[in-house]
N, C-alpha and C positions, 0 to 999 in steps of 0.2 A: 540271683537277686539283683535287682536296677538300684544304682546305686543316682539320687537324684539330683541334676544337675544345678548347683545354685550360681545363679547370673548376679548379683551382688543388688538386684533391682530391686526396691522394695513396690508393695503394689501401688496403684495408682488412687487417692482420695478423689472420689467427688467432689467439685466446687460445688458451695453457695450459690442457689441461685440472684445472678444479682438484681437488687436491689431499684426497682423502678425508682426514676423521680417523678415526685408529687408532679401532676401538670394543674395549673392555679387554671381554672374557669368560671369567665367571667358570665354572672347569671342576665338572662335575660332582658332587656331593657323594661319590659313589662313589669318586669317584678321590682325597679328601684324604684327608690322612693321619688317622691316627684320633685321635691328639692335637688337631688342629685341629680335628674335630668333635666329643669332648670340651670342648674350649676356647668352640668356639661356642655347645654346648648348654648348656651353662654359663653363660654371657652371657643365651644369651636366657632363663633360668629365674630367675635375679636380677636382669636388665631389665623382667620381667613383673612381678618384685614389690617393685620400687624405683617401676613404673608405678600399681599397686595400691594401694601406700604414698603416693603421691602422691593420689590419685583421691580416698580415705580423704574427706578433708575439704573435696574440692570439692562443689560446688551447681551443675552447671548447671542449663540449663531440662528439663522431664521426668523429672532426675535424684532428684524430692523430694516425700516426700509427707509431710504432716504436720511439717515440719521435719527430717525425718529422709530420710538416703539409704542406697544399696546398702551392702550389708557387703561389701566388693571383697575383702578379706581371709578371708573365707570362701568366698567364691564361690573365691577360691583354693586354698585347702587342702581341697574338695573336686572339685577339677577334680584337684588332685596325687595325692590318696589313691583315688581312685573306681576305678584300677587299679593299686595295690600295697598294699604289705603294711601288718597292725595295726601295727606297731610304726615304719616310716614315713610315715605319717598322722598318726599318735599325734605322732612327731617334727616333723613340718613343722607340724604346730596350735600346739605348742608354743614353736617359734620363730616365725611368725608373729604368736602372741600377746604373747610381748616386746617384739616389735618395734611391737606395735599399744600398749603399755605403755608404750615409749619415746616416743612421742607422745602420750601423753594420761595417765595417770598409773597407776601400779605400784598402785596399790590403792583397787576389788581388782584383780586382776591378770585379763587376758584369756587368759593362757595356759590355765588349764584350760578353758575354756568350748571354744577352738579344738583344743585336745588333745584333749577328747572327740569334738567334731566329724570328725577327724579319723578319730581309730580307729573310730565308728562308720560313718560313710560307709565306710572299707576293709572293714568287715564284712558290710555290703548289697551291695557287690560278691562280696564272696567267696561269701556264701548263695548269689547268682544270684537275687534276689527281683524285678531289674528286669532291664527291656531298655535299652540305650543309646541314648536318641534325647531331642529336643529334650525332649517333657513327663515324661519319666522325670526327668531330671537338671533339670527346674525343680523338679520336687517334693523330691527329695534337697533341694535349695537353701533352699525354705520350708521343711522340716522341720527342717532345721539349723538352720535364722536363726531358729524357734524354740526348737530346743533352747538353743542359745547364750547367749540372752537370758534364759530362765529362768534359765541356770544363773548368768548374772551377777546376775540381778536377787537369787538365792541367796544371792550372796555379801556384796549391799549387806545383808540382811534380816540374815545373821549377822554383820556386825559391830557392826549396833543403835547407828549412831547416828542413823537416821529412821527414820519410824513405818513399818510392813511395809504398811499399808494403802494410804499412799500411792505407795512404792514398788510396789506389784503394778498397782494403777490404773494410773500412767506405761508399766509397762515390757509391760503387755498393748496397748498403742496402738503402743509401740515393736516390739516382736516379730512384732506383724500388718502393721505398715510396713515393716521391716525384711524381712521374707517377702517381703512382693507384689515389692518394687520388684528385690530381689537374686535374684528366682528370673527374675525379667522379663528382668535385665542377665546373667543368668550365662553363656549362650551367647557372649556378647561375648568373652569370658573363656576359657572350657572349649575351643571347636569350635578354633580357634587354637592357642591349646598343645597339645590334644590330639593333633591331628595332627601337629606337630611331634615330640612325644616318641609317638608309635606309629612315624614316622621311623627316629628314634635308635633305637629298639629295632630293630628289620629289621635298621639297619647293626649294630648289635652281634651282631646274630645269625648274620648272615650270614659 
């Protein structure tokens, strides 16, 4: 007779299987209401330009040539106006230009330089003089950040109180930096929102 060996080991319980967590998914854009994406497009279009507003006067590395960085503020109000109307172009330059005024000082004022920005970009769209793709919308970008800069540098020449000569000297170093580096970063900017707002539009369409 086997007499049976006890190892003092009681047997082994089964775990529980554990417990998933809930994963929260969020339903389909189609399916909110239109208020709510209203309210979102909304966000993300004064989150892009509270980000901008921010960007404005930082320096990272790559971000700077000559002392000078991106015009993020322009690169924006031609990513907004490059498919709507002159007089919304005209508008969003305008207030972007205040806004670039509330940070750095009312005079001269950046509003007209970004206001014409504005309505010109909505007008090269509207001719149909480019195609939409990466070096279309860099060149829009350097031609703006020129135009802009002329017309600021315009406005130091007419208030006279520094020589024009040294004003044009400064602000042709500026305008040609101001080009290279904001036509460089402007995709960052454009390809992002734009596809968000071709989005919204679909849903409003539809």
């Amino acid at each position: 007779m086997k007499i049976p060996v006890l190892t003092g080991r009681r047997p082994k319980k089964s775990k529980p299987p554990a417990r998933k967590k809930p994963i929260i998914q969020i339903p389909p854009m189609a399916r909110w209401h239109p208020r709510t994406r209203q309210f979102v497009d909304w966000a993300v279009t004064v989150g892009s330009v509270l980000l901008c507003l921010l960007m404005l006067p930082t320096r990272l590395p790559g971000m700077e040539l000559l002392g000078i960085g991106p015009n993020w503020l322009l690169i924006w109000v031609v990513a907004w106006s490059v498919k709507r109307s002159v007089w919304s172009g005209l508008l969003a330059g305008i207030v972007m230009g205040l806004l670039q005024d509330a940070m750095t000082s009312p005079h001269p004022t950046h509003a007209l330089s970004l206001g014409i920005v504005g309505m010109l970009t909505s007008l090269i769209q509207k001719q149909r003089f480019i195609e939409e793709d990466f070096i279309s919308i860099a060149l829009i970008v350097f031609a703006m950040a020129f135009i802009s800069e002329t017309i600021f540098g315009l406005e130091l020449t007419w208030m006279g109180d520094r020589k024009a000569e040294y004003i044009w000297t400064y602000y042709q170093r500026v305008a040609l930096a101001s080009g290279i580096l904001s036509s460089l970063w402007a995709p960052v900017v454009y390809y992002p929102l734009n596809r968000w707002w071709q989005e919204m539009k679909l849903f409003e369409q539809s």
